[in-house]
MISE-96512 format. One record per residue (C-alpha): x, y, z; residue in three letters. Coordinates in steps of 0.02 Angstrom, whole numbers, padded with zeros to 5 digits, always signed. Example, Ala and Ser with C-alpha at 12.3 -4.5 7.8 and 13.67 -1.06 7.14 Angstrom:
// MISE-96512
REC:xx:yy:zz:resn
REC:+00615:-00225:+00390:ALA
REC:+00684:-00053:+00357:SER
This chain:
// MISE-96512
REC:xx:yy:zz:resn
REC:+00970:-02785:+02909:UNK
REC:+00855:-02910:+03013:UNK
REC:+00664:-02874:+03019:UNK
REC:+00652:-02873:+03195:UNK
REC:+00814:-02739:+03213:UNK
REC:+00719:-02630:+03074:UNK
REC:+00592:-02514:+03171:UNK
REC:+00524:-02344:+03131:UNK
REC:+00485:-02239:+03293:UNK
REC:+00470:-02091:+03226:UNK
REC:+00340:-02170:+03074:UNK
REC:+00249:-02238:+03202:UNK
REC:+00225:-02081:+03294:UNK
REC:+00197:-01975:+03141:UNK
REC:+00064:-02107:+03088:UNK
REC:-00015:-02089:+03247:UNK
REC:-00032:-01891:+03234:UNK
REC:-00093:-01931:+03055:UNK
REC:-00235:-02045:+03110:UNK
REC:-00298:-01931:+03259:UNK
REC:-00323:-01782:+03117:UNK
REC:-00351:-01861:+02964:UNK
REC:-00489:-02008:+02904:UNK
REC:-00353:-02154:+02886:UNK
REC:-00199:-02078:+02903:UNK
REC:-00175:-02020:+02729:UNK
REC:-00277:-01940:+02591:UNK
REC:-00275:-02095:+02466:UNK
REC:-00328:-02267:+02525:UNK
REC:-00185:-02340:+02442:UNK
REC:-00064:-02248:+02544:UNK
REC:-00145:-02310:+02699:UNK
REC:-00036:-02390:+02841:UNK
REC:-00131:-02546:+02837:UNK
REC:-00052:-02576:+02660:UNK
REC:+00108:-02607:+02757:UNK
REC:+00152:-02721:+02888:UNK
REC:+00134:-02677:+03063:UNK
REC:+00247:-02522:+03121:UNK
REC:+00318:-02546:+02978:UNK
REC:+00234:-02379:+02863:UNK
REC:+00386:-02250:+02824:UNK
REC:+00297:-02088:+02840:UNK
REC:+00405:-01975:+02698:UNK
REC:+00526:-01823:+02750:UNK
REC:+00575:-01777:+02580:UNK
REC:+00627:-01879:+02388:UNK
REC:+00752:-01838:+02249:UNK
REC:+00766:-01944:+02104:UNK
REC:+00712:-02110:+02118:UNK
REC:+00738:-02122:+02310:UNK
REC:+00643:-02069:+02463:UNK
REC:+00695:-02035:+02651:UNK
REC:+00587:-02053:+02788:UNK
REC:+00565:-01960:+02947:UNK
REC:+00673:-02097:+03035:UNK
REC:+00821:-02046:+02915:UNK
REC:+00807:-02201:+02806:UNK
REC:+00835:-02189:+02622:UNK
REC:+00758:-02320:+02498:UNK
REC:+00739:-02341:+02321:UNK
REC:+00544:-02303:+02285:UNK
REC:+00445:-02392:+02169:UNK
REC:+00271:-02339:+02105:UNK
REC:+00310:-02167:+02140:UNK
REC:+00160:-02052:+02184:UNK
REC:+00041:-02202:+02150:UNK
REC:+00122:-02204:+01976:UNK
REC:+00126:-02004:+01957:UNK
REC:+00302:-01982:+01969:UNK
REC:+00397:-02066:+01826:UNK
REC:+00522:-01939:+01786:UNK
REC:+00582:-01959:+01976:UNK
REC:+00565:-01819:+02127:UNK
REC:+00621:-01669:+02105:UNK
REC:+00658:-01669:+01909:UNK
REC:+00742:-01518:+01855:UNK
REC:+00652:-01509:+01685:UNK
REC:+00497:-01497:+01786:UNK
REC:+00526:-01401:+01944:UNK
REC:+00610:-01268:+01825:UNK
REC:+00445:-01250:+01718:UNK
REC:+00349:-01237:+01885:UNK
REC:+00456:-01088:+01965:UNK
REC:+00440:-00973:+01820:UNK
REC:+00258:-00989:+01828:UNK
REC:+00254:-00966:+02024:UNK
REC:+00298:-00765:+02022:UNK
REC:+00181:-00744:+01876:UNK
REC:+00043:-00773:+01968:UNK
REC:-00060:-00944:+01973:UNK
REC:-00249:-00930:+01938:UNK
REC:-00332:-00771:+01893:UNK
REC:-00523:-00716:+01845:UNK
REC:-00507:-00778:+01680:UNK
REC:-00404:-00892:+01585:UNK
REC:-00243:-00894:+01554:UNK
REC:-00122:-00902:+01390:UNK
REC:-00049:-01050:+01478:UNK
REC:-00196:-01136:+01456:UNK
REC:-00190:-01120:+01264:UNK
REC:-00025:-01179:+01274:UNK
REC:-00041:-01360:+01373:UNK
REC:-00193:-01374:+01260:UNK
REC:-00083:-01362:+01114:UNK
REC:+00052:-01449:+01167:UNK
REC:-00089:-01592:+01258:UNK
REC:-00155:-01615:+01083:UNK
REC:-00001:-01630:+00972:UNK
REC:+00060:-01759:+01105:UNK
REC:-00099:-01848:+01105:UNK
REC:-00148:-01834:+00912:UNK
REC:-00303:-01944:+00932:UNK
REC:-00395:-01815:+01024:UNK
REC:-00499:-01647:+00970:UNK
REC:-00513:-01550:+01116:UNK
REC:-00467:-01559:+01302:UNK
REC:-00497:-01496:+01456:UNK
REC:-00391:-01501:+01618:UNK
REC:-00431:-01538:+01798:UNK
REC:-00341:-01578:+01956:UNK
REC:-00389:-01774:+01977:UNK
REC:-00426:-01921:+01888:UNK
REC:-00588:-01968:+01964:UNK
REC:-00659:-01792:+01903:UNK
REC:-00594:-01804:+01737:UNK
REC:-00689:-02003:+01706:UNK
REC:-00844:-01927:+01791:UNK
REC:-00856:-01805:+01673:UNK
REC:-00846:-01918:+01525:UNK
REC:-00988:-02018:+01589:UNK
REC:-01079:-01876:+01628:UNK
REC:-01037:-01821:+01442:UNK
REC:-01086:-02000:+01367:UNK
REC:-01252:-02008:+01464:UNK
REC:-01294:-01821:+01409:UNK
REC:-01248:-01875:+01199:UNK
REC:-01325:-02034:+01223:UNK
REC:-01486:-02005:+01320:UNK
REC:-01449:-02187:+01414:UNK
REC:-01432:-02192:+01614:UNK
REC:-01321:-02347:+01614:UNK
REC:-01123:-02348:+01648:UNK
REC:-01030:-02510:+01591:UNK
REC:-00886:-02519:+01676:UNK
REC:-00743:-02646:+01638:UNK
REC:-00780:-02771:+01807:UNK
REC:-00595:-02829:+01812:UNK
REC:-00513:-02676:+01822:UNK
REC:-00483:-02609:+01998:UNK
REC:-00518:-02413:+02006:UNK
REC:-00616:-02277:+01903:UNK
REC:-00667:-02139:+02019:UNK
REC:-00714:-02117:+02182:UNK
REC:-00887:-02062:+02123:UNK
REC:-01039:-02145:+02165:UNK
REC:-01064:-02220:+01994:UNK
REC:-00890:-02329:+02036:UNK
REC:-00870:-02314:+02223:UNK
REC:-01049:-02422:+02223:UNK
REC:-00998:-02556:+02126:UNK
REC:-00859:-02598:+02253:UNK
REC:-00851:-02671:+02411:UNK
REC:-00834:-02490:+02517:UNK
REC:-01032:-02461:+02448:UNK
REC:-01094:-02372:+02625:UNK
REC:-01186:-02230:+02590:UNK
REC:-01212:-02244:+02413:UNK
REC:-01419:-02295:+02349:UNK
REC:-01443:-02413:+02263:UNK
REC:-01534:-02307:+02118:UNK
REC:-01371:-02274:+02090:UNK
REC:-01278:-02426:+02083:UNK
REC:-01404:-02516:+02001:UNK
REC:-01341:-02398:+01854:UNK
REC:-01173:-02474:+01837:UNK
REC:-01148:-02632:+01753:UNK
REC:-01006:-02731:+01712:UNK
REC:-00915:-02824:+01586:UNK
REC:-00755:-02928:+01563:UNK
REC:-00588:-02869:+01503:UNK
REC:-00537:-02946:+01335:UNK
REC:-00729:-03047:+01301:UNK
REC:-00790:-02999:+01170:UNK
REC:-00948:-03081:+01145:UNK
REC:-00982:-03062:+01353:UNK
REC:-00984:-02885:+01318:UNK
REC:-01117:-02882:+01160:UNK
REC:-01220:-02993:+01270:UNK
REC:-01216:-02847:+01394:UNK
REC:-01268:-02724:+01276:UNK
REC:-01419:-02829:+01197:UNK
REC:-01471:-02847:+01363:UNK
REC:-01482:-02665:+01404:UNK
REC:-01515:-02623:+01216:UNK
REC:-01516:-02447:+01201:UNK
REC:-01502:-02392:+01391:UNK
REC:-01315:-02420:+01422:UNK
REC:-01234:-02233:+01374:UNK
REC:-01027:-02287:+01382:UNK
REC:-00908:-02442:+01400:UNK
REC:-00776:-02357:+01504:UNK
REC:-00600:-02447:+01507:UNK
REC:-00419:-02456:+01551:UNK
REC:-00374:-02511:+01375:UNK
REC:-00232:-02627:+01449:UNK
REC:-00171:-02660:+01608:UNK
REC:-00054:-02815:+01669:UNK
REC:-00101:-02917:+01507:UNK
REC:-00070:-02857:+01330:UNK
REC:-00266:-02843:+01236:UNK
REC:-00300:-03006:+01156:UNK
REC:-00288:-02989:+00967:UNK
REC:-00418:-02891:+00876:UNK
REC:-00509:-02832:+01062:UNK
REC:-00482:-02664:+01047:UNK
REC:-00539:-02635:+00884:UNK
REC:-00678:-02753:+00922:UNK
REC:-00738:-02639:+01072:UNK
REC:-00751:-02480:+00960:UNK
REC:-00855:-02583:+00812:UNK
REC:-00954:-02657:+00979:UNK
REC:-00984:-02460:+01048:UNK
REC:-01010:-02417:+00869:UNK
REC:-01138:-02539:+00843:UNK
REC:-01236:-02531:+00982:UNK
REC:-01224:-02307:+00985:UNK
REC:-01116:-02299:+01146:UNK
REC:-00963:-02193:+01191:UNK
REC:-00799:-02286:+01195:UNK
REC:-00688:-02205:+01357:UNK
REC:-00514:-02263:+01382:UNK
REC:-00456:-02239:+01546:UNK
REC:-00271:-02178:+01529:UNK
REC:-00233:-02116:+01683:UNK
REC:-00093:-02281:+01687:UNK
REC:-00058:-02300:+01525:UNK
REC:-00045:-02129:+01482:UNK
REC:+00133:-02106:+01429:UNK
REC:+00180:-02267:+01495:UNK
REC:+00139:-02356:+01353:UNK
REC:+00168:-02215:+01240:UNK
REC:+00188:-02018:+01233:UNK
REC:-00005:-02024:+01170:UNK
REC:-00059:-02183:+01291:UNK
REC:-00117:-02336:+01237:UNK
REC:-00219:-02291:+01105:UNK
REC:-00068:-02229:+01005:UNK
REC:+00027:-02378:+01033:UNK
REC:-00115:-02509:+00980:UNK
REC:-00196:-02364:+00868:UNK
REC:-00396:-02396:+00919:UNK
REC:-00454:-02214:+00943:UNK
REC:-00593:-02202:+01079:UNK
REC:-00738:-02064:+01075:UNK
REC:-00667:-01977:+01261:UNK
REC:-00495:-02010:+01359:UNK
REC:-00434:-01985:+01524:UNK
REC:-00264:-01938:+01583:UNK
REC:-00160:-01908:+01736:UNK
REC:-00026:-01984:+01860:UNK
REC:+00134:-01951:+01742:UNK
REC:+00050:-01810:+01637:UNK
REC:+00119:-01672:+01798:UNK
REC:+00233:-01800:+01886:UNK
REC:+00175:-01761:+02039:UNK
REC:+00096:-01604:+02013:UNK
REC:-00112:-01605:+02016:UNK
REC:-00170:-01624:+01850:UNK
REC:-00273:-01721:+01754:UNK
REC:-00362:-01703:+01556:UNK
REC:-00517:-01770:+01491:UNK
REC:-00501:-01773:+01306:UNK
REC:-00587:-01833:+01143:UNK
REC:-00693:-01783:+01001:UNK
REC:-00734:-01610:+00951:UNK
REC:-00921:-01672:+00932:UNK
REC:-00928:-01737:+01116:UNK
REC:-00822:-01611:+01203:UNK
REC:-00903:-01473:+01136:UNK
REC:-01072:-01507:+01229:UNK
REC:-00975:-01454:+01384:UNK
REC:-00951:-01292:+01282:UNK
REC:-01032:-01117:+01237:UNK
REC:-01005:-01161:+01031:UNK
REC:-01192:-01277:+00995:UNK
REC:-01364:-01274:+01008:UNK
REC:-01401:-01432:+01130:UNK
REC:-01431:-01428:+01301:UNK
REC:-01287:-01388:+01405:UNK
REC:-01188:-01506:+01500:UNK
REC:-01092:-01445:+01666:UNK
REC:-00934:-01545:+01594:UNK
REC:-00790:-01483:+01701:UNK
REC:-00776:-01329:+01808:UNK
REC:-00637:-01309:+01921:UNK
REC:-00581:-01164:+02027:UNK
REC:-00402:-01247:+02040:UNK
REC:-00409:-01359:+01847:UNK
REC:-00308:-01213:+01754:UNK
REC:-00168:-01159:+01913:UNK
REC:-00022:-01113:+01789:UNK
REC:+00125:-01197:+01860:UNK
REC:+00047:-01381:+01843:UNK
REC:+00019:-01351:+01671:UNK
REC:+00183:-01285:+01664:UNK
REC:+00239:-01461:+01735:UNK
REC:+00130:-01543:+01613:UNK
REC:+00214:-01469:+01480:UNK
REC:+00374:-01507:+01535:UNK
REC:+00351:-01703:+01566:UNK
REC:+00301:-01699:+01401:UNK
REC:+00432:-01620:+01318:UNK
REC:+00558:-01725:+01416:UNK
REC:+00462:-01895:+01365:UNK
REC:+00479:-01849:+01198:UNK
REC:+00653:-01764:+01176:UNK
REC:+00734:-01893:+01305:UNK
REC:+00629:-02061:+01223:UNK
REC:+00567:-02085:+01421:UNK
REC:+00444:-02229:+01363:UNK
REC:+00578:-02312:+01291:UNK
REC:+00680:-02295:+01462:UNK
REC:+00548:-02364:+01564:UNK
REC:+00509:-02521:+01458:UNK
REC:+00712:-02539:+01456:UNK
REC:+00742:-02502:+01646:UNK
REC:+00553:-02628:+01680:UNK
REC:+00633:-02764:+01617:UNK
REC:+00787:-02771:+01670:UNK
REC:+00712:-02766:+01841:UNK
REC:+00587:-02896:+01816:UNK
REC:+00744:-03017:+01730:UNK
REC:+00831:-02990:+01896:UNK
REC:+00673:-03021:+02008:UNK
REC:+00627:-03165:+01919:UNK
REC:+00809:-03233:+01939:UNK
REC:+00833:-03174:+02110:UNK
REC:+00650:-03306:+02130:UNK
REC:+00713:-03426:+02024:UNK
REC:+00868:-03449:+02123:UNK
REC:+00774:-03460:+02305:UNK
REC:+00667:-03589:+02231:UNK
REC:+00491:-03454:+02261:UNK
REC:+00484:-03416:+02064:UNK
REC:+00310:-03499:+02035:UNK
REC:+00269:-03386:+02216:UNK
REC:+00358:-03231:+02198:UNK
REC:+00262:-03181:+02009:UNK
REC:+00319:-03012:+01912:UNK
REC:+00183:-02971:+01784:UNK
REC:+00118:-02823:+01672:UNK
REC:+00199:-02728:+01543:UNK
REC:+00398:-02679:+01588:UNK
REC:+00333:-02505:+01636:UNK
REC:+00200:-02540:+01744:UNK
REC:+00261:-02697:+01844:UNK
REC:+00165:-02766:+01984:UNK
REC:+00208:-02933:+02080:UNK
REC:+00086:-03046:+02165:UNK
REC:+00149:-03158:+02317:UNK
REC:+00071:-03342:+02314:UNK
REC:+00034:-03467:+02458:UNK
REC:+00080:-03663:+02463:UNK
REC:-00069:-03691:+02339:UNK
REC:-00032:-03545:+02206:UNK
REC:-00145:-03438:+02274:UNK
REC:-00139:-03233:+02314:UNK
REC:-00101:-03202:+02488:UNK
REC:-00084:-03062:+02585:UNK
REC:+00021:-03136:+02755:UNK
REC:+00165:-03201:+02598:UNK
REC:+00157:-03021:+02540:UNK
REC:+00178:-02959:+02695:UNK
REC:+00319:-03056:+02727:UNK
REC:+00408:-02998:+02579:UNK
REC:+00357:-02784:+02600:UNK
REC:+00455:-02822:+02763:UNK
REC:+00602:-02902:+02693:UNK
REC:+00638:-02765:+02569:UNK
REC:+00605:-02615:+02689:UNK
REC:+00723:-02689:+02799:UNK
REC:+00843:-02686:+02611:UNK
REC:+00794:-02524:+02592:UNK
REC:+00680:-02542:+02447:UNK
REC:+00485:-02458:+02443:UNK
REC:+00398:-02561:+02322:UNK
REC:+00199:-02598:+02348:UNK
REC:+00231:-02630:+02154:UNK
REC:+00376:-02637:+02051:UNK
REC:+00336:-02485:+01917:UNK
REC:+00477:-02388:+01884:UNK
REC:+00531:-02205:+01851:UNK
REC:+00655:-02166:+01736:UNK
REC:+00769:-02093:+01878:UNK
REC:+00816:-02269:+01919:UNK
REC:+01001:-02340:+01903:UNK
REC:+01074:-02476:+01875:UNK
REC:+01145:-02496:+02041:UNK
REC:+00968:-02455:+02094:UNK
REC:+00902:-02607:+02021:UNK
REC:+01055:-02729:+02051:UNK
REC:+01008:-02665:+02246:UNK
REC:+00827:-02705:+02209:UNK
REC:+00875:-02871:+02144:UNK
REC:+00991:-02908:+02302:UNK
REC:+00858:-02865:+02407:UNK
REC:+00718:-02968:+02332:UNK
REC:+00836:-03120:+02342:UNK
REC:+00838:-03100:+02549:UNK
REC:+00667:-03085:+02557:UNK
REC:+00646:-03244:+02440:UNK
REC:+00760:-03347:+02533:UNK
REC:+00633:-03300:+02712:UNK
REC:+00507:-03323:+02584:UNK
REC:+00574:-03503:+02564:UNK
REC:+00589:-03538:+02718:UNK
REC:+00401:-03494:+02760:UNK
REC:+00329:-03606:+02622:UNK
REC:+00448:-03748:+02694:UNK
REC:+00355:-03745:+02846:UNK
REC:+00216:-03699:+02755:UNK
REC:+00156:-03561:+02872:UNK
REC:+00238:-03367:+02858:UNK
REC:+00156:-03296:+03026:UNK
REC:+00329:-03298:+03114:UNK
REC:+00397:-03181:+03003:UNK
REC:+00246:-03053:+02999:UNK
REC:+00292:-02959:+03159:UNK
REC:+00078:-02923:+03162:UNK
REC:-00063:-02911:+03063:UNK
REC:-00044:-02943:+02877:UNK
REC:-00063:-02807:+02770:UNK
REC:-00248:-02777:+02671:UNK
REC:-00332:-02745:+02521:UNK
REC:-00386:-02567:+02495:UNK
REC:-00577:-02630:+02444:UNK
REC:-00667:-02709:+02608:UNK
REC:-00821:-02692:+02650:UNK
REC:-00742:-02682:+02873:UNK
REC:-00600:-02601:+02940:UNK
């Protein structure tokens, strides 16, 4: 279909009513309509599988489900079934219940490398509460944060080390401190420098790069060292990379963990996990001062921890971490092809691990650009494809990705076409899409 026949009325009018009621039309930044092109945001009617319909009555093939969440697909049966016994059981009552003991059995025998856990509803709640953890063990005020990663929290101690910094102090921000993924000796400087006042080193422990040799286990002799808590952030690589996240495939066990996105696909839930030694301060069983850890009306509702223990059964007795890597790079083979043969591969890039693909979308000179990327998010919603990334869900088929593949070769060959002239605003229809961290609208 041509970009200029594609149009969305009924998107456009739902995003409308979405903006004049909600802050941004949508209750994650990354979901906002200015990460599309112009008039071009589907706003969602329903999804089953790996494939969405919007309220226009257009179906496409989704990729990066739920913001990464959903990588069983919509709708999975293993999971929805878990959820509706729980539902006429009852869902959160005055004090705990035994499904609580369960997902923390079954959290911990998936996730070996951890102690003790405790559940909550997001993922910025669950890393808060680790540094809140590591500053209350330590006794240090400072946060170092890995500076080339691109989200944490939405916490002041993160939020103010970004770009969207209004109405944070700076007696906050002046707390967090960065250092660079995969440098070694960059980070040690760090810590000499703030010698005994930096609390945690707080991580994804890999993203769109594999860790150099040796880093990881580097990092936990540097945190070691220098009497700081080591906190993976595994709200990505959770599962992803393996059943018990990264640190089970590269076997570096960190003092606290955080997980999410695919631990409920789709459902709210998220775990902060680690230690016995650490996660007990947030407990009733020591003598130290007490530290408010996690307490959530809504962390313990049965049927997402229902759904949590479902996705993890079905990872494990259906080898989904081996699907994902097998369906990732299939699709990035075919993408890079599909490039290859427009003559865009050095512009059209697929990178990260097979399960988590991302592309970037590169100018005349090679470098990011947001009006090229723009050009291509049109090209495959006209195709039919949703992909702000390219991570997959194990719901894909084959002929989902050979349409993928078809789809990305259209948009390459416009894509050619715009770096022959070397300018893509003709094919833009508007504004270009933006980043999610600005400091202006």
């Amino acid at each position: 279909m041509d970009t200029e026949e594609f149009q969305l009325p009924r998107s456009q009018a739902a995003n409308e009513r979405l903006h004049a009621m909600i802050p941004g039309g949508a209750h994650t930044y990354a979901k906002g309509d200015d990460q599309y092109p112009e008039n071009l945001a589907p706003v969602i009617s329903h999804g089953r599988g790996a494939h969405v319909w919007d309220v226009d009555g257009n179906r496409y093939i989704e990729y990066g489900s739920g913001l990464r969440s959903v990588s069983l697909g919509h709708a999975h049966p293993r999971v929805t079934e878990a959820v509706r016994r729980e539902l006429d059981r009852g869902s959160n009552f005055v004090r705990p219940s035994i499904v609580e003991a369960d997902a923390a059995e079954r959290f911990l025998a998936t996730v070996p490398t951890a102690e003790m856990v405790k559940f909550a509803k997001n993922g910025s709640d669950a890393t808060t509460a680790a540094v809140r953890l590591a500053r209350a063990a330590t006794g240090r005020p400072r946060v170092a944060i890995c500076g080339d990663q691109p989200f944490f929290s939405v916490d002041d101690w993160f939020i103010g080390s970004t770009p969207m910094s209004a109405g944070i102090p700076s007696a906050i921000t002046d707390l967090t401190v960065a250092f660079p993924y995969g440098d070694l000796a960059a980070t040690e400087e760090l810590l000499s420098r703030y010698q005994d006042e930096v609390a945690c080193l707080i991580l994804e422990p890999a993203g769109h790069t594999e860790p150099p040799p040796g880093y990881l286990t580097g990092l936990r002799e540097l945190a070691d060292r220098h009497g700081c808590v080591l906190v993976f952030d595994e709200m990505i690589s959770g599962f992803r990379w393996s059943e018990a996240g990264a640190q089970g495939l590269y076997g570096v066990v960190p003092d606290l963990s955080t997980f999410g996105k695919a631990l409920g696909n789709g459902f709210a839930i998220s775990a902060l996990a680690g230690r016995r030694e650490l996660m007990e301060r947030g407990g009733l069983r020591h003598v130290d001062d007490r530290v408010f850890l996690l307490s959530t009306t809504h962390g313990a509702e049965t049927h997402s921890l229902a759904a949590a223990m479902a996705v993890q059964t079905t990872y494990v007795e259906e080898g989904i971490t081996a699907q994902l890597h097998d369906l990732g790079e299939r699709l990035a083979a075919g993408v890079r092809d599909a490039a290859n043969g427009m003559g865009v591969g050095d512009h059209v890039v697929v990178r990260g691990r097979a399960s988590n693909l991302v592309f970037a979308t590169l100018d005349e000179n090679g470098q990011p650009s947001q009006q090229y990327r723009t050009l291509f998010l049109r090209r495959l919603l006209a195709g039919g494809v949703l992909a702000p990334s390219f991570v997959v869900s194990s719901a894909l088929s084959d002929a989902d990705i050979d349409h993928t593949v078809d789809a990305v070769a259209q948009a390459c060959a416009v894509y050619r076409k715009a770096l022959d002239v070397g300018d893509p605003t003709a094919w833009l229809g508007g504004r270009p899409v933006k980043p999610v961290f600005r400091r202006l609208v």
